[in-house]
Backbone as numpy.savetxt, mean C-alpha at the origin, in Angstrom:
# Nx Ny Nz CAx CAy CAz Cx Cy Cz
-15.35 -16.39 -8.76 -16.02 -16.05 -7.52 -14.97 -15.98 -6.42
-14.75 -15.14 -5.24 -14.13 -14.40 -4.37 -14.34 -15.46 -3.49
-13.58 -15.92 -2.07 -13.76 -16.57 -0.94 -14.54 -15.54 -0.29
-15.41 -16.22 0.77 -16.26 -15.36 1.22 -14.95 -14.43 2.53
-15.81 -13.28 2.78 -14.53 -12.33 3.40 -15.40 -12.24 5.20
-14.25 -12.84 5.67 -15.21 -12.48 7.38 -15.13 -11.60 8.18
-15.86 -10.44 8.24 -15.68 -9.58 9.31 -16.59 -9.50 10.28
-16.50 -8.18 11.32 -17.89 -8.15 11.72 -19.02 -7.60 11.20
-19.06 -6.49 10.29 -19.65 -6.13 9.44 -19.57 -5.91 8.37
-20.82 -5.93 7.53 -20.84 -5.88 6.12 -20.05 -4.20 5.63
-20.00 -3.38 6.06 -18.67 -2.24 6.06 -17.43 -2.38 6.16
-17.23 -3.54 7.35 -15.75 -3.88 7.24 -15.27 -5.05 5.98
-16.45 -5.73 5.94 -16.04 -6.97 4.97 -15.74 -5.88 3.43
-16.62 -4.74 2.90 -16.48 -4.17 2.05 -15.57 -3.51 2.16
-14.75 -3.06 3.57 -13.46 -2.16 3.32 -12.30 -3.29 2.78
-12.61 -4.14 3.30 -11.29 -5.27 3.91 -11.32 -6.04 2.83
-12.30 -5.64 1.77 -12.34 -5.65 0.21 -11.34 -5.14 -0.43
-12.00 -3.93 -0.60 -11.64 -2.78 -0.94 -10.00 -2.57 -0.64
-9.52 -2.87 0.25 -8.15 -2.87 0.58 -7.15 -3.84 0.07
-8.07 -5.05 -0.17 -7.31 -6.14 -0.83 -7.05 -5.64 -2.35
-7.65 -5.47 -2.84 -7.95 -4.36 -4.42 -6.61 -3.32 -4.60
-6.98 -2.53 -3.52 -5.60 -1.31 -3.59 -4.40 -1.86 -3.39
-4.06 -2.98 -2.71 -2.68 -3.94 -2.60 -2.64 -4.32 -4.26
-3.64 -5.05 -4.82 -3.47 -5.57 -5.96 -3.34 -4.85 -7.24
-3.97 -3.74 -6.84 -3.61 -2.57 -8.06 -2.20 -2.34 -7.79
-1.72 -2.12 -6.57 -0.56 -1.15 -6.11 0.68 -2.42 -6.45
0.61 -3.52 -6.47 1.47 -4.55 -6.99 1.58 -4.95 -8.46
0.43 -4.90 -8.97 0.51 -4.85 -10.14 1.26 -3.74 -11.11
0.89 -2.26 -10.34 1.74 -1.49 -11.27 3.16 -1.30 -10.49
3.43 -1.89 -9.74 4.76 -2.14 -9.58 5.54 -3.46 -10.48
5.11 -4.20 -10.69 5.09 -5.54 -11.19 5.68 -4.87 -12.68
4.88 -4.09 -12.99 4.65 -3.61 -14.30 6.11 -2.17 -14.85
6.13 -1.79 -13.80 7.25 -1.28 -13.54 8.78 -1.57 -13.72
8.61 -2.68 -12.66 9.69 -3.54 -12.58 9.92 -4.70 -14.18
8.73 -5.03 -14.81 9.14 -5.63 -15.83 10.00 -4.73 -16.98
9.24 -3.62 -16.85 9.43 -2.51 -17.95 11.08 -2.13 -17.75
11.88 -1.71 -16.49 13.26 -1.70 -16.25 14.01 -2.56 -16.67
13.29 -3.83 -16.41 14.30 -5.09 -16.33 14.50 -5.59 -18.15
13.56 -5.16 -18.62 14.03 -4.77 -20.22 14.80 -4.21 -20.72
14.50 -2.61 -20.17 15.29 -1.91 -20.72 16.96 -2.15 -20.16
16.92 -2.56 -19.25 18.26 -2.47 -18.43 18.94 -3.58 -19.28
18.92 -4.48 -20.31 19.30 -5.36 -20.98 19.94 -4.67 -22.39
18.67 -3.45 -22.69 19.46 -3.00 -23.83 19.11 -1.75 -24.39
18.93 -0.63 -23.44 18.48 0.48 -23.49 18.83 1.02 -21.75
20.41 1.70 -21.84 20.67 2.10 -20.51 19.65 3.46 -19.86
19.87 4.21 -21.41 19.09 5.77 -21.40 18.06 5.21 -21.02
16.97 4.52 -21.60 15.54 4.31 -21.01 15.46 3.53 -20.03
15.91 2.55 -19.48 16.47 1.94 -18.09 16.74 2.60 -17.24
17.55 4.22 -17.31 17.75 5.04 -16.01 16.46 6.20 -15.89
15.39 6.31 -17.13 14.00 7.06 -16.69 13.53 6.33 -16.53
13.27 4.93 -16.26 12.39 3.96 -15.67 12.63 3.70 -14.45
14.13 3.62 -14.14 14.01 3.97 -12.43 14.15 4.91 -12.08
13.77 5.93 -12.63 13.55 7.50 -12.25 12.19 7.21 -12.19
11.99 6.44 -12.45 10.28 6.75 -12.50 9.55 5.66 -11.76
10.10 4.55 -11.08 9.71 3.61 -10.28 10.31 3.81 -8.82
11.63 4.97 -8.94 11.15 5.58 -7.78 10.67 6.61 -6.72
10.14 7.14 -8.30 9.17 8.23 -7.40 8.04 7.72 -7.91
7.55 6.12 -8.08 5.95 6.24 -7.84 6.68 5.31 -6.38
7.38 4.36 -6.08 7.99 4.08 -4.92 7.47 5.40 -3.89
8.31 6.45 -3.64 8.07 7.89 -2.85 6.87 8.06 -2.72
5.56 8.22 -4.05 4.65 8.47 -4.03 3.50 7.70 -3.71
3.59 6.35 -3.79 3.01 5.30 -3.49 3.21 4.23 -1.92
4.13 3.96 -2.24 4.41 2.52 -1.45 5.06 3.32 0.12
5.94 4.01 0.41 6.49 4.86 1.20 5.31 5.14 1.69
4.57 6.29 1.65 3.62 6.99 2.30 2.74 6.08 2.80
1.97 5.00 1.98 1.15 4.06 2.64 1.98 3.36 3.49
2.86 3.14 3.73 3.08 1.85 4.46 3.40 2.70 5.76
3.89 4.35 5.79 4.03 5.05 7.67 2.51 4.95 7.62
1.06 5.37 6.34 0.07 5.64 7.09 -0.26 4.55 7.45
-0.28 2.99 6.91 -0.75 1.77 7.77 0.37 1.45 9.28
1.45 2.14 9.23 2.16 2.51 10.95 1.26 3.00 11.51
0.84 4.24 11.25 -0.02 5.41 12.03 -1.35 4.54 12.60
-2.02 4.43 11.27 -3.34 4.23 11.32 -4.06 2.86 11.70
-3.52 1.32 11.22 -3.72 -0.12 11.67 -2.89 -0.32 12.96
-1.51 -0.29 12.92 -0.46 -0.75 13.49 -0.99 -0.25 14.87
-1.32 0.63 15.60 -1.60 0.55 16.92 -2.60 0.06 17.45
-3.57 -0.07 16.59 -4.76 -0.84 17.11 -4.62 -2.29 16.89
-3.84 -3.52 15.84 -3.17 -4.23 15.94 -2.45 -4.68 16.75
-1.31 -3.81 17.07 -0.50 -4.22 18.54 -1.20 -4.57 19.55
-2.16 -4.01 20.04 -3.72 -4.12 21.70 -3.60 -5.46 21.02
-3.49 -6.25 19.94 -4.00 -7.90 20.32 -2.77 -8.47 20.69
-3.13 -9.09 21.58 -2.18 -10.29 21.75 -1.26 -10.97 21.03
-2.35 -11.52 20.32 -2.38 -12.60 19.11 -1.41 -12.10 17.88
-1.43 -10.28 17.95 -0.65 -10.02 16.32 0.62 -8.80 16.55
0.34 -8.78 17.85 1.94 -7.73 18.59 3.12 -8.47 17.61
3.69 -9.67 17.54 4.98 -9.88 16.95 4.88 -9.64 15.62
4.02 -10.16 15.14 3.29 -9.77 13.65 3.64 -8.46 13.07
2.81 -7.53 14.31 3.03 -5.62 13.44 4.31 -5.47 13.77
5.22 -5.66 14.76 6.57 -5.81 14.69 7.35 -5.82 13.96
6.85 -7.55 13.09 7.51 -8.06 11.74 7.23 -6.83 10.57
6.09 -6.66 10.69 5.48 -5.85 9.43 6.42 -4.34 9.33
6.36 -3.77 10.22 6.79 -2.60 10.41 8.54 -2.92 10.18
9.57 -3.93 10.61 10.57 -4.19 10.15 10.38 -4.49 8.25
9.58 -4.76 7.70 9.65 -5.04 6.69 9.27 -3.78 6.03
8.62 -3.04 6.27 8.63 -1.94 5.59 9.65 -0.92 5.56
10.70 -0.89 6.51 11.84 -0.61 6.38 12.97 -1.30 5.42
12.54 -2.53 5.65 13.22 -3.19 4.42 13.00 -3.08 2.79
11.50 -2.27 2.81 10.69 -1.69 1.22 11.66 -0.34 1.19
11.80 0.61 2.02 12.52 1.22 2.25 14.06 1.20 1.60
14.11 0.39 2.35 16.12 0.22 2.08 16.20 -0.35 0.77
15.04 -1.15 0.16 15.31 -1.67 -1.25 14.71 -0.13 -2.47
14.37 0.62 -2.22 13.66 1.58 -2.94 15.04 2.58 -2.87
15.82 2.40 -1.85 17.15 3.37 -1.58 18.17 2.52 -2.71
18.02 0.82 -2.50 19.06 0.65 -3.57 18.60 1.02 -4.57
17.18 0.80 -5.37 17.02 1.02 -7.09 17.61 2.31 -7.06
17.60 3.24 -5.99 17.90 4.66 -6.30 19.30 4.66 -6.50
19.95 4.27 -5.83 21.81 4.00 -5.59 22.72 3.25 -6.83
21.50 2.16 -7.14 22.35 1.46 -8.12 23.22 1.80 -9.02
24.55 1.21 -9.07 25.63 1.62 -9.86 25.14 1.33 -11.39
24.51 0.34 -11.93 24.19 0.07 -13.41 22.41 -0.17 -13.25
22.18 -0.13 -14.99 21.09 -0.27 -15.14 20.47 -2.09 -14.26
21.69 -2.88 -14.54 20.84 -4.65 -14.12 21.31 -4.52 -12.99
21.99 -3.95 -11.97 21.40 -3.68 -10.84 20.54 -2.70 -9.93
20.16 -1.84 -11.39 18.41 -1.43 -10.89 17.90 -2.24 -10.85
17.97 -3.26 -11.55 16.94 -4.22 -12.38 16.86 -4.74 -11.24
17.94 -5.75 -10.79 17.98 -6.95 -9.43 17.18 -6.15 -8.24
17.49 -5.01 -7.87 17.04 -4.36 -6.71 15.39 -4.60 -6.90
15.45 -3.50 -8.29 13.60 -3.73 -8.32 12.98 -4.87 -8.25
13.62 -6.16 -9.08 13.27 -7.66 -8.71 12.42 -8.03 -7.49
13.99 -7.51 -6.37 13.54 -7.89 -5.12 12.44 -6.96 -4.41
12.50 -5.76 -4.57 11.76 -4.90 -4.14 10.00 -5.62 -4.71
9.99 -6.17 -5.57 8.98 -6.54 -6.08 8.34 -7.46 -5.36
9.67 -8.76 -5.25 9.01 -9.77 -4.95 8.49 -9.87 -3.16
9.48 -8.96 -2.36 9.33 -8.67 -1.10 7.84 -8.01 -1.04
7.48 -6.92 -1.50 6.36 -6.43 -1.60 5.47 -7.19 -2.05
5.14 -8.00 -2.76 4.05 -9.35 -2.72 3.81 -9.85 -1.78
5.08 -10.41 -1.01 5.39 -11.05 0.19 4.31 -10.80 1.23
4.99 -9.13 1.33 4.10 -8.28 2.37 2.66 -8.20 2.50
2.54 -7.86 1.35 1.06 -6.88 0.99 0.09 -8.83 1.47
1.08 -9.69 1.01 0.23 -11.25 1.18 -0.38 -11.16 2.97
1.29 -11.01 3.46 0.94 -11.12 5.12 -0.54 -9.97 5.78
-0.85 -9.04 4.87 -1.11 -7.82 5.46 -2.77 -7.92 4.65
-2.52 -8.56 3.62 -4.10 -9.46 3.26 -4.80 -10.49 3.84
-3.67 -11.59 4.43 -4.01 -13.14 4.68 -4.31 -13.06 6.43
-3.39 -11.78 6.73 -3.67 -11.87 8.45 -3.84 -10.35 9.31
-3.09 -9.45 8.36 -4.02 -8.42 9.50 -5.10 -7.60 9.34
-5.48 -7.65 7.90 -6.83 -7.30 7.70 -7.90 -7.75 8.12
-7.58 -9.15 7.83 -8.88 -10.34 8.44 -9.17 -10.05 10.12
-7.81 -10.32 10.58 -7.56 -9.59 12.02 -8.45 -8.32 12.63
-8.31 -7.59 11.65 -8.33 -6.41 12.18 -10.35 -6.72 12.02
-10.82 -7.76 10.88 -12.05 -7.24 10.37 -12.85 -7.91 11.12
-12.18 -9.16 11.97 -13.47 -9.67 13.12 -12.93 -9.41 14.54
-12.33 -8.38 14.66 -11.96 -8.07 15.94 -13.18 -7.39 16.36
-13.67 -8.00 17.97 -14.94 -7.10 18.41 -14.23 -5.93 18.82
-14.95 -5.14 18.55 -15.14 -3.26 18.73 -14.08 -2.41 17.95
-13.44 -3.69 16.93 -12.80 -2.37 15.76 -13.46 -2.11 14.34
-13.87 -1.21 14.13 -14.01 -0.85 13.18 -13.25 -0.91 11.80
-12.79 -1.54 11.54 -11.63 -1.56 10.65 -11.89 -0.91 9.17
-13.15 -0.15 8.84 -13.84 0.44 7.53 -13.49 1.50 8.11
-13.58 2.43 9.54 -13.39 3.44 10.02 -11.15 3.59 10.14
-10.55 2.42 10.48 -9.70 2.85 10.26 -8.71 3.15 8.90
-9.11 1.91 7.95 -8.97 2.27 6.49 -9.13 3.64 6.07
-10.25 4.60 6.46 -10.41 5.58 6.46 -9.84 6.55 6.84
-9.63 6.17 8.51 -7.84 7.07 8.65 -6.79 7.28 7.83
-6.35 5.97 7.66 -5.15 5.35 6.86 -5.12 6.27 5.41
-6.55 6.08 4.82 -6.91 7.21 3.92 -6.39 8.55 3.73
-6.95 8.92 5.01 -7.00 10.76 5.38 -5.81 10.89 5.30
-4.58 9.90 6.15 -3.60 9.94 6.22 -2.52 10.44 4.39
-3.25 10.01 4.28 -2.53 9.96 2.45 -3.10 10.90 1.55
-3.88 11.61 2.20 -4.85 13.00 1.14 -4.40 13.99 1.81
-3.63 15.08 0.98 -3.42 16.56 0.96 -4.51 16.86 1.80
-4.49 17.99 2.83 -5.65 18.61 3.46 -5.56 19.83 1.65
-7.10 19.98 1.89 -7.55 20.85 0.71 -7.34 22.33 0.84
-7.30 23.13 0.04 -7.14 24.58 0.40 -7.80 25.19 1.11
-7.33 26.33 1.86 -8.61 26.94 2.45 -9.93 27.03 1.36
-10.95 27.04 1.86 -12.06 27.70 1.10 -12.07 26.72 -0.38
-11.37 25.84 -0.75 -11.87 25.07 -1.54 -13.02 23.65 -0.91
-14.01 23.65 -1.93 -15.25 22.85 -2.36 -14.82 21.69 -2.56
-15.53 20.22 -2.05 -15.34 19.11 -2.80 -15.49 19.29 -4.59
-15.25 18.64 -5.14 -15.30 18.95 -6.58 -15.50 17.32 -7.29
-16.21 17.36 -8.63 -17.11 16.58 -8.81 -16.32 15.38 -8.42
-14.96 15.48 -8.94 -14.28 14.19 -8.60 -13.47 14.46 -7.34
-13.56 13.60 -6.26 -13.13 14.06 -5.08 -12.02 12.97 -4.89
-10.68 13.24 -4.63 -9.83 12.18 -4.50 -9.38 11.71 -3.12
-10.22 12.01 -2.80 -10.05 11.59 -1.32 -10.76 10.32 -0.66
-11.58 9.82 -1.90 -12.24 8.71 -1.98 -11.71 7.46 -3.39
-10.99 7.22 -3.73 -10.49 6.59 -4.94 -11.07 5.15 -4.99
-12.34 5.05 -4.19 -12.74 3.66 -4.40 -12.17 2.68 -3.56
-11.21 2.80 -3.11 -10.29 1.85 -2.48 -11.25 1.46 -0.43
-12.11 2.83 -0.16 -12.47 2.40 0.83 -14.09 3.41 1.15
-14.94 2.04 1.20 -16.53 2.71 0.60 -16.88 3.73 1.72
-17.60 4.54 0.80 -18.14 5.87 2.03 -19.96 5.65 1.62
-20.23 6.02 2.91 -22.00 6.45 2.38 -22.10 7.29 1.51
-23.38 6.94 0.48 -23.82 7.89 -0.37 -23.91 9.23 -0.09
-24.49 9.57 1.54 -24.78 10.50 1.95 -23.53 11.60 2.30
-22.23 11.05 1.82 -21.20 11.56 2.39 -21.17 12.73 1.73
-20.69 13.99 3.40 -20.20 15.13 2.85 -18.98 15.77 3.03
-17.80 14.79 2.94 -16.41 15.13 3.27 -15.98 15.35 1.78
C-alpha cells in the first residue's frame, strides 16, 4: 500500500502519481542500462561500446529532453514560491550536472570508464528524481491555485512531436503514455 499523496485535488494527487511512476520507470531502465555496461565493460569491450551507444541515446532521448521540459514547464511556477526558489536553482544546476555526466559516458576513453561515468550518472539521477518526488511535486500539488495535473501536461506537450499536418489521433495516441491522466472525454 502507497503513502497517502497530498494535493489539492484528486487530479493533481493522480498526476503527482502518475509522475512518481514515470521517474521510476525512467530510473529503472536506466539502472538497467547501467548494469548491463558495467558487465560488459569487464569482459566484452565490443558489446560494452553498443551499450553505451545505446545508454546514450536513450540518455538524448529520455532524460535530456525531460529535464529542459520540467525547466520550461514546473520550474517557473516553482520559483513564484518562496519556500522552493533555492531548490529549482539546485535542481536546474543538477541537471546540468545529468548533462555533463551523459557527455562523459559519451567521451570515455575505455569501456570501465563508461562504466564509472554511468555508475554515477545513475546514482545522481536517483538522487534527483528523489528531490523532485519528495519536494517539488508535493510542492507543486498543494500549492493553492496551481494546477499541477495541468502543468504535467505541459511538461508533456513539451516532449510530443507536434503531429503532421492533417494527421488523426490514432488508436494508440502517444501523447498520453499513462504517465499523466486525461479525461475520458479527451479529444487531443
Amino acid at each position: 500500500m502507497s503513502a497517502p499523496t497530498l494535493a489539492s485535488s484528486a487530479e493533481d494527487a493522480a498526476a503527482l502519481e502518475a509522475a512518481e511512476a514515470r521517474h521510476a520507470r525512467t530510473a529503472g531502465e536506466l539502472a538497467g542500462r547501467v548494469a548491463l555496461l558495467t558487465t560488459a565493460a569487464r569482459c566484452d569491450a565490443h558489446a560494452a561500446e553498443k551499450l553505451r551507444t545505446g545508454l546514450v541515446a536513450f540518455c538524448e532521448r529520455e532524460l535530456l529532453p525531460h529535464a529542459a521540459a520540467e525547466e520550461a514547464a514546473l520550474h517557473p511556477v516553482a520559483r513564484t514560491m518562496p519556500d522552493a526558489r533555492l531548490l529549482m536553482v539546485s535542481l536546474a544546476a543538477e541537471h546540468r550536472c545529468i548533462a555533463g555526466l551523459v557527455d562523459a559516458v559519451r567521451a570515455a576513453a575505455s569501456p570501465a570508464d563508461a562504466a564509472a561515468h554511468a555508475l554515477a550518472l545513475q546514482v545522481f539521477f536517483e538522487e534527483h528524481t528523489a528531490k523532485e518526488n519528495g519536494l517539488v511535486l508535493p510542492l507543486l500539488a498543494m500549492a493553492p491555485g496551481v494546477r499541477l495535473a495541468a502543468l504535467l501536461d505541459d511538461l508533456h506537450d513539451r516532449l510530443t512531436p507536434p503531429a503532421p499536418p492533417g494527421a488523426g489521433r490514432t488508436a494508440h495516441d502517444t501523447r498520453n503514455d499513462g504517465t499523466h491522466p486525461r479525461p475520458k472525454d479527451d479529444t487531443r
